[in-house]
Residue, then its C-alpha position, 0 to 999 in steps of 0.5 A: x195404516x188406518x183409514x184416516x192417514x190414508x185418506x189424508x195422504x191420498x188427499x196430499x197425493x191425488x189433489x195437493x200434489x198435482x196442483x202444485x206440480x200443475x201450478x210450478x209447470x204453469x209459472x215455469x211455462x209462462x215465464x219461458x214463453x214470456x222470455x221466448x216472445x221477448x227475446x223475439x221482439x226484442x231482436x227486431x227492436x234492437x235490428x231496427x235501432x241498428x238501422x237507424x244507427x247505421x243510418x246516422x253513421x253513413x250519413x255522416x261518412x258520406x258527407x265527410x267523404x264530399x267535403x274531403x274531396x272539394x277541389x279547395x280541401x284537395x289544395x289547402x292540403x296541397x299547399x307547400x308553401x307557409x300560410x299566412x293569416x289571410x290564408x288561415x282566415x280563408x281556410x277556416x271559412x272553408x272548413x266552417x262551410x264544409x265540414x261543420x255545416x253539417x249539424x252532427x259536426x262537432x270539430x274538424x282537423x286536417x293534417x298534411x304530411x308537412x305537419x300541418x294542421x287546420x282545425x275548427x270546432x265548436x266552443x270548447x273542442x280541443x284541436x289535437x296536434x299531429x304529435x298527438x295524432x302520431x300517438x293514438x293506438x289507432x294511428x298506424x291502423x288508419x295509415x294501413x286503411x289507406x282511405x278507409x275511416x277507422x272509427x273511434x267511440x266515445x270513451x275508447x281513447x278519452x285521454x286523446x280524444x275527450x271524455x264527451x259522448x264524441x265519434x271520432x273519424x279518422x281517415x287518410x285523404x287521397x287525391x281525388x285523381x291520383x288516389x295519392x295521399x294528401x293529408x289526415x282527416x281527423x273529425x268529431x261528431x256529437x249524433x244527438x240523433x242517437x238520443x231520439x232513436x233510444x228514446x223513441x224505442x225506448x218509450x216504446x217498450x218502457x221507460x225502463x229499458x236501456x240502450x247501449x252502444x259498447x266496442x268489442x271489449x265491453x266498453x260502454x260508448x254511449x248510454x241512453x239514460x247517461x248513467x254508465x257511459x265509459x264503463x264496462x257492460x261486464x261489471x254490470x251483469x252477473x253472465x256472460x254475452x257474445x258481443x261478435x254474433x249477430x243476436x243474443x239474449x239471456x236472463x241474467x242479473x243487471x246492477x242486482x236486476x233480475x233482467x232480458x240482456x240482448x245484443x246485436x252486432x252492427x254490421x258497419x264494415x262498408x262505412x268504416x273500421x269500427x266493431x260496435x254492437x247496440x245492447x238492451x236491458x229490460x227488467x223482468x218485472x217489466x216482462x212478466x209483470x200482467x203475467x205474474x199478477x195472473x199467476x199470483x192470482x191463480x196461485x191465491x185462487x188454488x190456495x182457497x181452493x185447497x184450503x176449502x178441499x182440506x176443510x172439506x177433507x176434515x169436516x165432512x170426510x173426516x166426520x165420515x171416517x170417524x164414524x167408520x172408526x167408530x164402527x169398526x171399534x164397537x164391531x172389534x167390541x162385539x168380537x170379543x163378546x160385549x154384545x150391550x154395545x150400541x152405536x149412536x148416530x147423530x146425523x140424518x144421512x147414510x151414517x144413520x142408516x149403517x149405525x141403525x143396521x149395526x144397533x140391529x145387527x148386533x141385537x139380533x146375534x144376542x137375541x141368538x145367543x140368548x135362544x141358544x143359550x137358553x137351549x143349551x140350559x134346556x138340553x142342560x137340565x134335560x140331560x140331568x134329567x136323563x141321568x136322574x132317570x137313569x140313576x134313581x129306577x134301579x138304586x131305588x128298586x134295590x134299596x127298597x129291597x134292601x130296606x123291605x129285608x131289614x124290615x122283615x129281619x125286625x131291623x127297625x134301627x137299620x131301617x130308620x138310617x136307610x130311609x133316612x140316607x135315602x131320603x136325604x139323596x132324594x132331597x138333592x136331586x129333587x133340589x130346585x138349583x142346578x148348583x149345591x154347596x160341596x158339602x151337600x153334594x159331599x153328604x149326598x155321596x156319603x149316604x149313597x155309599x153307605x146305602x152301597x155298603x149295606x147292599x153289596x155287604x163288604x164289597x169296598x171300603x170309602x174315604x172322603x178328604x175334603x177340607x172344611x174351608x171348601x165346605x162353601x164352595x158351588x159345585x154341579x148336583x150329581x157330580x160325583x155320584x156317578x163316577x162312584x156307581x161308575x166304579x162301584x158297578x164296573x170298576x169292582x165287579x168280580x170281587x165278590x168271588x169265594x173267600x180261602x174257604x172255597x178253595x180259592x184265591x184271597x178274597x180281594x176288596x175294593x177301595x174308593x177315595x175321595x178328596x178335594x183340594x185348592x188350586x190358585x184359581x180352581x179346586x180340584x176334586x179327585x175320585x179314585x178306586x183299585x178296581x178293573x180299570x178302564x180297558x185301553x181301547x175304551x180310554x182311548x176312545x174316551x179321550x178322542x171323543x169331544x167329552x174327553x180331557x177336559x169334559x166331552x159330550x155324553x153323545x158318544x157310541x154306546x160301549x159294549x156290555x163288557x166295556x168299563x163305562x157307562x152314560x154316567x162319566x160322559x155326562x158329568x164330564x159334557x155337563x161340567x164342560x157347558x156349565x164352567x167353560x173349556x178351562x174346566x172339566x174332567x181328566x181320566x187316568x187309568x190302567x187295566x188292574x190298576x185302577x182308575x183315577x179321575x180328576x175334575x177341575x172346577x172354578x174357585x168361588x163360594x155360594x152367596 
């Protein structure tokens, strides 16, 4: 992975990242703390409207409790004998100041168990007969409570009791005295107080919230905003509510709302048989409406800051490590030996800097390799040197001899093609380039061999193989001359012992053969002879040094005077090395009385 993803994914990892888990962490907080402040509030809000509707229903009970144990109420109901108009008249009064003057009333009937009943109301009540009464679901419960009122809600029984927003009290009457009982009270009451309690709660929160008074089968009795009444709380609400504890509050769907549904059972048991509960629906946008314009105004700060940081990431940092890249680059060019590189720095700060201590860097480590480049040429050129100085003393000495003792013979013939060999192999090695075309060095070896000829007599015989087509080719001056005195010297020694006349073996001669040929990138150049051979020690030697296979230094132990080397192979083979490269150099193959093979390898090109 470069450097430029993992900074990117530790931009994602170390700062996206967080803030967004800190942001989610932030709404999910707030929006628990909001529903937990509520929830809070809320039970207290709805504790309060159960007080005052507590409140309303006792008073209610308390003035029907009064007025059902008037002396005149205990004897309209005492009345055994038929009433007639005068009376009915009378008892109407009675029941218009006793019962419906109390503002809430909306109707009042009165049975005995003659089946007589006694009714008044307000414009547009219907009085429900005793038959009726007898058929109420409720009825034999109200008989069972002996006194106690049964309480019915609006919409619980409407086909009996009407669909307007009523309670309805039903209760035994006894006899104030004898506690005997005398007759049912069947009463309505329309509590417009109930309006004024939600809509003071209500606007106290906000308009939006909703109170509802429902039984404990999820019916709704009564609703502030008139809209549900008679319906039921759990078509409304996509959960579900206990409406038998005494507080409970829940997030939940209300009509597709996401809402704080709360409930709160109403303890009326000492004021009648009832089992109601009040229920509040507040959205939650309501709630959570100052906190959400907070959180979105976070969220759209974060989001700038995160865009300012990728920015920031992308133009600055990422200039930045661009420039590494591009460091790193031109360094992976350097590696591989392109030393021209140079790094441009277009700004003013640290990068200039780095960019400037690389350009330098890398021009020093070529100022460096060019010293030892020039050094090695140096070491090179005196290295040839050496072997020329090597070489030319005694061949010269000793062909002088030889050319003094054709002169004194009156050879004047042979003299002239010994000066003129002699000078030709002076011309190449005083000649001013280190590289000659083989056919140079290939006439060079010729006249030194004819030289050797005259000089050891019929030592050794010669053949050159050497194609026309690589007559071009460039090839290292001296190359294959000393490998041919290497032989001819040590390779041969021994030969020149007496012939069958003496008495002794065979006279035995040598052999030298010189060839090149064309590889597909290289051209080979071979050099062999039937000589001694090269001990194994020594060969082994040879290959073990750093001038081995491929060409060593020259720079290895001295051999013994018995040995078959000289200075001559070790230095063509480091100085074929350091010219060509390790792809080329030299190669020895030989075996005592055998002779010895070698083998040099150079690059196919030809001189311009």
């Amino acid at each position: 992975m470069n450097l430029r993803k993992k900074v990117f994914l530790g931009f994602m990892a170390f700062i996206v990242a967080p803030l967004f888990v800190l942001g989610t962490i932030t709404y999910l907080l707030s929006q628990s703390i909001i529903q937990q402040n509520y929830a809070e509030q809320s039970e207290f809000t709805l504790k309060a409207v159960g007080r005052n509707i507590t409140y309303v229903l006792k008073e209610a009970n308390y003035f029907s409790q009064a007025s059902m144990q008037r002396e005149d109420i205990q004897r309209m109901l005492g009345a055994k004998d038929g009433v007639d108009a005068v009376t009915l008249t009378e008892y109407d009064r009675l029941l218009q100041r006793t019962f419906l003057s109390y503002t809430p009333a909306y109707s009042v009937t009165l049975y005995d168990f003659d089946r007589q009943s006694f009714s008044q109301g307000k414009i547009g009540y219907r009085p429900l007969s005793f038959a009726e009464l007898a058929k109420l679901p409720v009825f034999g419960e109200v008989m069972a409570l002996n006194g106690v009122p049964r309480w019915i809600g609006p919409h619980e029984f409407e086909n009996w009791t009407g669909n307007k927003p009523l309670f309805t009290m039903i209760r035994v009457i006894n006899d104030t005295y004898t506690l005997d009982n005398r007759g049912i009270l069947l009463q309505q009451f329309q509590f417009g107080e109930l309006n004024r309690i939600f809509n003071y709660f209500g606007t106290t929160h906000s308009n939006d919230v909703r109170f509802m008074i429902v039984n404990q089968d999820g019916l709704i009795m009564v609703d502030n905003k008139d809209k549900l009444s008679g319906q039921t709380l759990s078509s409304h609400i996509d959960g579900s509510l206990h409406l038998g504890g005494e507080y409970e509050s829940g997030k939940m769907k209300f009509d597709g709302v996401e809402s704080i549904v709360s409930v709160h059972h109403l303890d009326l048991e000492e004021f009648g048989k009832m089992n109601w509960s009040v229920v509040s629906v507040t959205p939650w946008a309501y709630l959570s409406g100052r906190s959400m314009q907070v959180i979105q105004w976070i969220g759209a700060i974060t989001i700038l800051s995160l865009l300012s940081a990728l920015l920031f990431n992308m133009l600055f940092v990422g200039r930045v490590i661009r420039f590494i890249l591009y460091i790193v680059n031109s360094m992976k060019k350097v590696e591989i030996g392109d030393l021209g590189i140079r790094v441009e720095a277009k700004s003013k700060d640290e990068t200039s800097a780095l960019a400037r201590g690389f350009n330098s860097l890398v021009e020093r480590i070529n100022a460096l390799l060019e010293d030892v480049k020039r050094e090695q040429e140096r070491k090179n050129k005196a290295e040839l040197m050496l072997m020329q100085a090597q070489i030319k003393p005694h061949f010269l000495f000793n062909t002088l001899e030889s050319i003094n003792a054709l002169a004194a013979q009156n050879e004047g013939r042979k003299v002239s093609r010994m000066v003129q060999r002699l000078g030709t192999i002076l011309r190449v090695s005083f000649y001013h380039k280190e590289e000659i075309p083989l056919s140079m060095e290939i006439d060079h070896v010729r006249n030194y061999l004819e030289i050797q000829k005259y000089r050891f007599e019929e030592l050794f015989d010669y053949e050159i193989d050497v194609p026309p087509a690589l007559a071009s080719t460039p090839i290292l001056k001296l190359t294959l001359q000393p490998l041919l005195e290497n032989s001819i010297q040590h390779g041969f020694e021994g030969m020149e012992s007496s012939g069958a006349g003496d008495g002794g073996p065979d006279r035995q001669k040598g052999f030298l053969w010189i060839a090149a040929e064309e590889t597909e990138d290289a051209v080979v150049l071979w050099v062999q002879d039937n000589g001694a051979g090269i001990p194994d020690d020594v060969l082994l030697r040879l290959h073990g040094t750093p001038g081995s296979r491929s060409g060593g230094s020259a720079e290895t132990e001295a051999p013994m005077p018995e040995e078959r080397v000289g200075l001559g192979i070790p230095n063509v083979a480091d100085r074929l090395r350091i010219h060509y490269g390790s792809r080329y150099g030299m190669m020895i193959c030989s075996k005592p009385g055998f002779g010895t093979v070698i083998r040099c390898t150079i690059p196919k090109r030809t001189t311009g």
